[in-house]
N, C-alpha and C positions, 0 to 999 in steps of 0.2 A: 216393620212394626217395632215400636219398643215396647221392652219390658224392665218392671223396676228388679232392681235383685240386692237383695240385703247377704252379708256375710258374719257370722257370726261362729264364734269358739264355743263349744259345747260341754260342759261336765268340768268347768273349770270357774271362777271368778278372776281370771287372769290372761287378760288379751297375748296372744301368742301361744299360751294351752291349749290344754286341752283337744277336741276334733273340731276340724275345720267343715262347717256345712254352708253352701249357697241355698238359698231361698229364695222363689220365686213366688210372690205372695200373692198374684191373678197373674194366671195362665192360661189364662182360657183364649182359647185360638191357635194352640202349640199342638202339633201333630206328634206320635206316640217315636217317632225318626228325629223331631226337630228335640223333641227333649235328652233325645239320647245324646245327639250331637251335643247339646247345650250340657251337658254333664260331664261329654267328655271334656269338652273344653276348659271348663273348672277346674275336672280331673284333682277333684276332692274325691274322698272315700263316698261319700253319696253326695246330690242336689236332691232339692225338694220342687214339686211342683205343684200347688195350691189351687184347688179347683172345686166349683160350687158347690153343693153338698146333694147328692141323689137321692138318699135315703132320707131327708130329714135333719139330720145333724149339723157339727158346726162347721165343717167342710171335706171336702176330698182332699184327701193327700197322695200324691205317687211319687214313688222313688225310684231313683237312679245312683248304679253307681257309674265308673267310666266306662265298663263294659255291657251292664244289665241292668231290665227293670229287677226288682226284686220287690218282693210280699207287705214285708216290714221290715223296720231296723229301729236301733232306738234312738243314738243321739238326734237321726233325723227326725223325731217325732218332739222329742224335748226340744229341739232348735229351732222346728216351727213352732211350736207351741209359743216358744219365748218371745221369736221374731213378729210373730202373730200378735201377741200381748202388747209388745213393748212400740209398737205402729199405732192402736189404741183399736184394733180390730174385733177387740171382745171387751170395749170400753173401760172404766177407772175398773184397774185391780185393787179395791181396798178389804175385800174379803176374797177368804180361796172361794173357788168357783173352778168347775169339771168342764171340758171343752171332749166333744167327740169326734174323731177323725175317722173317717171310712175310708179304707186304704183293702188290697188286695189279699191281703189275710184274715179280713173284718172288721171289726170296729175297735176304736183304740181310743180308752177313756183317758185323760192327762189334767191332774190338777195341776194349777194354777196359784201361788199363794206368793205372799213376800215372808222375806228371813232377811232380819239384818236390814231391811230397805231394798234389797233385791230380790228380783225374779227367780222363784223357784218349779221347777216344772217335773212332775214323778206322771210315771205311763202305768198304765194298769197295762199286762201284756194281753195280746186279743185271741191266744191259744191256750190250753191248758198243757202242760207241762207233758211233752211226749219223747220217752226214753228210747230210743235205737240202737242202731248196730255196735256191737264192739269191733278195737282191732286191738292188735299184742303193743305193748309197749316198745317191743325193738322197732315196730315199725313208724311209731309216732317218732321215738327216738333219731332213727335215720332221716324221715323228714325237717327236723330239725336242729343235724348235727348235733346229736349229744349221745351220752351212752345210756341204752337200756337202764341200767340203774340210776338212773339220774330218773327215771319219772316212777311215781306212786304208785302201788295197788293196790294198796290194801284197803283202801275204802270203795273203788272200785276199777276197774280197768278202763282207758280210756274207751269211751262211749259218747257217740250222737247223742244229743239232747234239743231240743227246741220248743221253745214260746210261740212258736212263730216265724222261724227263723233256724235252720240247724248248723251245728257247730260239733268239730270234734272235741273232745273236755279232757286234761291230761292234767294231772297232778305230778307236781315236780316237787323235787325232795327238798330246796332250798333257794332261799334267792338270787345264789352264784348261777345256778342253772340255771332259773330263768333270763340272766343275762346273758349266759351264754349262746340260748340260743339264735340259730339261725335259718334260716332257707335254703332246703337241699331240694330242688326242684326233682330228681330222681325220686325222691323218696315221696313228694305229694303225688307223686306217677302211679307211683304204684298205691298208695293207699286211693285215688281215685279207680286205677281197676279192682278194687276190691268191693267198688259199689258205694263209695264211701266220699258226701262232698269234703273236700280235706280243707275246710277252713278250720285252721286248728287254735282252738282255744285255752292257752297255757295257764296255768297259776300254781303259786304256793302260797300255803297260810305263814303269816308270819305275828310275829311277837311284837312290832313295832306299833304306831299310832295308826295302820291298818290291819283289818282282821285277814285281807288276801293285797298280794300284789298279781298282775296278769298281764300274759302280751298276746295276741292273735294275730296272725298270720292267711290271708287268705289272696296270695300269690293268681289264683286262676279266675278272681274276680277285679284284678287289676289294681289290690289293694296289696303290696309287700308285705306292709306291717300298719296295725290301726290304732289310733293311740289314746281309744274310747270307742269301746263297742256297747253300748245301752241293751242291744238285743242278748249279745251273748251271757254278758253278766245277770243278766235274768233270769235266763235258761240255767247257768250255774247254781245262782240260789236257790231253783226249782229243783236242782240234780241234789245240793249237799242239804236240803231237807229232805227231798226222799230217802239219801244213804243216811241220815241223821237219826238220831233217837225217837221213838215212835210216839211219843206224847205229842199232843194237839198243840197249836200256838204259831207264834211268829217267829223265824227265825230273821237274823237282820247282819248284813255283812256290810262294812267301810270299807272300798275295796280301789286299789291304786293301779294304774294304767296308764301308758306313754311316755317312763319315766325314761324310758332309757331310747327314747328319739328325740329327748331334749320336750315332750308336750307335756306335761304332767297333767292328770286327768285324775277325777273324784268324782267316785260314783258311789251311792249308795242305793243297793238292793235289798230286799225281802222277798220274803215265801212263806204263805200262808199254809199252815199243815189240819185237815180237818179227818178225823175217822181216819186218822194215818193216809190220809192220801193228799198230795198236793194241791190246792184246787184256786191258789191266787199267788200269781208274781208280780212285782212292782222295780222299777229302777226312776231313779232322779237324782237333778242335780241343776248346778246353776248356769249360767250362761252370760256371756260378755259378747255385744255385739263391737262388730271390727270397720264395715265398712259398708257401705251404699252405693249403686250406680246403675246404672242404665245401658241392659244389652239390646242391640240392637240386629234384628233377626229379617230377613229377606223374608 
């Protein structure tokens, strides 16, 4: 059988940015093996696979990365969304308009609107903001060759977070550091026996025309380094409003990713703070589609 598949860059206006996501926009007849296969094949950070809608909504989504299904993620939610849109599958965009995706961690609201004449697409995340384990800084550290002092604590110690999705969150003292960093295979070893998925999610605030730069690392999902994670940068704006000042409102972070694997990515997140407690996160951004074609599957 064939199937069409669209390729597009995510969280960037600039073909060659940004995260690279396939899309497969009817899938229906793909066995839950033949998607895995067909993901690793891509052997992009995730494929998307587009399937009718069970509940009502605008359709299913399931992801894959090279090695796993997994729950949610975000550029692949903004990348369908776009690749969705820009086929005419949610007809003329001349006003925003909300599209619902029902995917394996619930439902995942995505507007839809133009900026500039292009496609813009922001996810409402489908979990509320849940804080987890900590580990010590030497141990993030040695995961990612560098020294103990090189990562932050004083707002908090690296700590699980997730939307939907969890991620270790480590604040680093500058953005020498987070260049530096790297992949110490030993070191995600042992912070996985600590009970801990060590997808680790790096950043510093910086003074520049972004309010964070960030790199994630998540080695045992067959991803080395990501260069736009939609899900994790969510989960951060959810974490630095909770550690934030206790007044109600929105906080809103410009936040820079994949600079340094040559992808540049822009993302812009929020977190909604009510009665001091977190209770809406949002990421978006634009997308540039790259290419089209037709796989063909036994």
């Amino acid at each position: 059988m064939s199937y069409r598949y669209f390729i597009c860059d995510v969280f960037t206006d600039t073909r060659f940015g940004g995260n690279q996501l396939a899309v497969l926009p009817e899938a229906s007849g793909l066995s839950s093996t033949r998607m895995q296969q067909i993901a690793r094949e891509f052997n992009f950070s995730e494929t998307t696979f587009v399937l009718p809608a069970e509940q009502g909504h605008a359709r299913q989504v399931r992801i894959f990365t090279p090695t796993a299904e997994i729950p949610f993620a975000g550029h692949p939610n903004v990348g369908t969304a776009f690749v969705l849109a820009t086929i005419g599958a949610f007809g003329p965009i001349d006003r925003p308009i909300t599209v619902t995706f029902e995917e394996k961690a619930g439902l995942v609201p995505i507007t839809i609107s133009r900026r500039n004449g292009s496609l813009w697409c922001e996810l409402s995340a489908p979990e509320p903001l849940r804080l987890g384990q900590t580990v010590s800084a030497e141990s993030v550290a040695t995961a990612v060759s560098l020294a103990p002092d090189d990562v932050v604590t004083t707002t908090h110690l690296p700590q699980v977070a997730s939307v939907g999705l969890p991620f270790l969150m480590a604040e680093l003292k500058d953005r020498a550091a987070l260049g530096r960093a790297r992949v110490s295979a030993p070191g995600f070893d042992a912070i996985a026996a600590q009970g801990v998925n060590p997808d680790i999610h790096l950043y510093t605030k910086t003074g520049d025309e972004f309010d964070i730069r960030a790199r994630m690392f998540a080695p045992f999902d067959g991803v080395p380094e990501d260069p736009a994670t939609g899900s994790a940068n969510c989960a951060l704006a959810g974490l630095l409003r909770h550690y934030g000042d206790a007044s109600d409102g929105t906080g809103s972070w410009r936040i820079a990713q994949g600079v340094e694997m040559g992808r540049p990515s822009v993302l812009d997140a929020q977190a909604d703070k009510r009665n001091g407690v977190v209770v809406a996160t949002r990421v978006g951004g634009a997308s540039v589609l790259v290419s089209e074609g037709v796989l063909e599957v036994d």
